[in-house]
N, C-alpha and C positions, 0 to 999 in steps of 0.2 A: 621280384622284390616287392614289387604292386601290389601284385597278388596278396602274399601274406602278410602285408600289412593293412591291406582291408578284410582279409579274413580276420586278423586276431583282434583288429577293431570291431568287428561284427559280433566277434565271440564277448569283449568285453559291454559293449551296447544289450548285448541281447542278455547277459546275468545279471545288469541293473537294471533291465527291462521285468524281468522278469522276479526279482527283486521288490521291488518296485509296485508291479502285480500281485505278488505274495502276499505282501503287508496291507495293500489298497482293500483284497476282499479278504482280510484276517481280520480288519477291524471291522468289517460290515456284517459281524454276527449279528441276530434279530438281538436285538434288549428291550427288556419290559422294564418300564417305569410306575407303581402302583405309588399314588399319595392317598394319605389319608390325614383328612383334621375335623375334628371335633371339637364345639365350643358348648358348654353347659351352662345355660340360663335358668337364674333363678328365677319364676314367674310369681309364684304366692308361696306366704309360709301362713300357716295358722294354727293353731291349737287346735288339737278335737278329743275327746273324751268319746271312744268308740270300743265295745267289747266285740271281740268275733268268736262265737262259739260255736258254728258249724264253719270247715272248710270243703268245699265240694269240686272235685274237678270233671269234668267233661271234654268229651271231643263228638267232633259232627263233620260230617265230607259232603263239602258243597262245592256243587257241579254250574259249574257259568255255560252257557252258549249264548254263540249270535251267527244268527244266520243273516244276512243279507244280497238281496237278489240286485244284480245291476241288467236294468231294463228289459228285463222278466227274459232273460237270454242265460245267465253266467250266476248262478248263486256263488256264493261264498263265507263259508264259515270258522269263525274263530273259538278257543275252548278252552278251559282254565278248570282245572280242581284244585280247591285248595280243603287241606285239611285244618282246620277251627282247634286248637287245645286251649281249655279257659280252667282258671281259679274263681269260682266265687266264693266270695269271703260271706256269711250272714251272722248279724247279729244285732247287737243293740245299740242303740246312739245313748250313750248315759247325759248328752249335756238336757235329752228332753228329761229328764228324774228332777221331778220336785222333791228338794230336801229339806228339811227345819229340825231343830233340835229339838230333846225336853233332857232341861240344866237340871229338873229335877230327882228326873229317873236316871239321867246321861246317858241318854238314846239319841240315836240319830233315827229319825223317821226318814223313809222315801215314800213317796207317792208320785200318781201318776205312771208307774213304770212302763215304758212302751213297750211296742208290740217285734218280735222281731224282724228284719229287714235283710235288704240285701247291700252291702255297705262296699263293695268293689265289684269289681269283674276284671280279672286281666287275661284277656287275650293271647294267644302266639300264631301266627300264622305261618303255613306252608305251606309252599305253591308247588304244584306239580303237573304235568301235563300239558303247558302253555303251549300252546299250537293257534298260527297267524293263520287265515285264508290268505289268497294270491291276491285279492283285494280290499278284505276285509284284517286288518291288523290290528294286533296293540297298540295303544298308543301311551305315557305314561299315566295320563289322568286317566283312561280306561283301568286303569291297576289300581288306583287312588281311590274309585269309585268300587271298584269288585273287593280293596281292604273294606272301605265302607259300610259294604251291604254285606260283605261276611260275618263282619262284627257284630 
């Protein structure tokens, strides 16, 4: 009577053991938590009086290396391409146009009219190829300085 009463106590132990175990690694699936905030500052507002009459877009692939030698034994090199797409904008700044009137003809004179310019540049960069040496790595200001020198 021993007996089957530590069997069927064993039997009940061992399915909320087991139980127990189910639920322990069911809830220990991997979860990803991604946040994202963004806050937009206003820095300057101004008025401008600007025409753009050419839009020109371009693109350019600029190749970064760095080699670095540790104690003329072990080089080590890191390598970045990134692809450059840009808008520039050219044209004219109207606030340089000298204007005056004549009440008598009712004309409006310009003079002065400038020359045309280049009145924006916007950028897009794409990074591709980013390969770290065994010694020689990324670091973030290294990406900060190669946005930099792209632009």
């Amino acid at each position: 009577m021993d007996n089957i009463f530590d069997t069927i106590l064993g039997l009940v132990l061992g399915a909320i053991g087991m139980y127990w175990l189910f639920n322990f690694f069911k809830g220990k699936k991997s979860k990803e938590i991604t946040t994202h905030q963004s806050t937009v500052l206003l820095e300057k507002m101004k008025s401008v009086c600007k025409l753009i009459s050419v839009e020109g877009e371009f693109a350019e692939i600029y190749k970064y290396e760095n080699v670095k030698d540790f104690m003329s034994l072990v080089s080590s090199k890191k390598k970045a391409l990134v692809v450059i797409k840009a808008k520039a904008h050219i044209g004219y700044d109207l606030s340089k146009i000298l204007m005056h009137a004549d009440e008598g003809k009712k004309t409006i004179i310009l003079d002065n009219f400038p020359q045309p310019e280049v009145l924006s540049i916007e950028p897009e960069l794409e990074f591709y190829d980013i390969k770290s040496g065994f010694f020689n790595f990324f670091a973030p200001d290294d990406l900060t300085k190669l946005n930099a020198e792209a632009k």
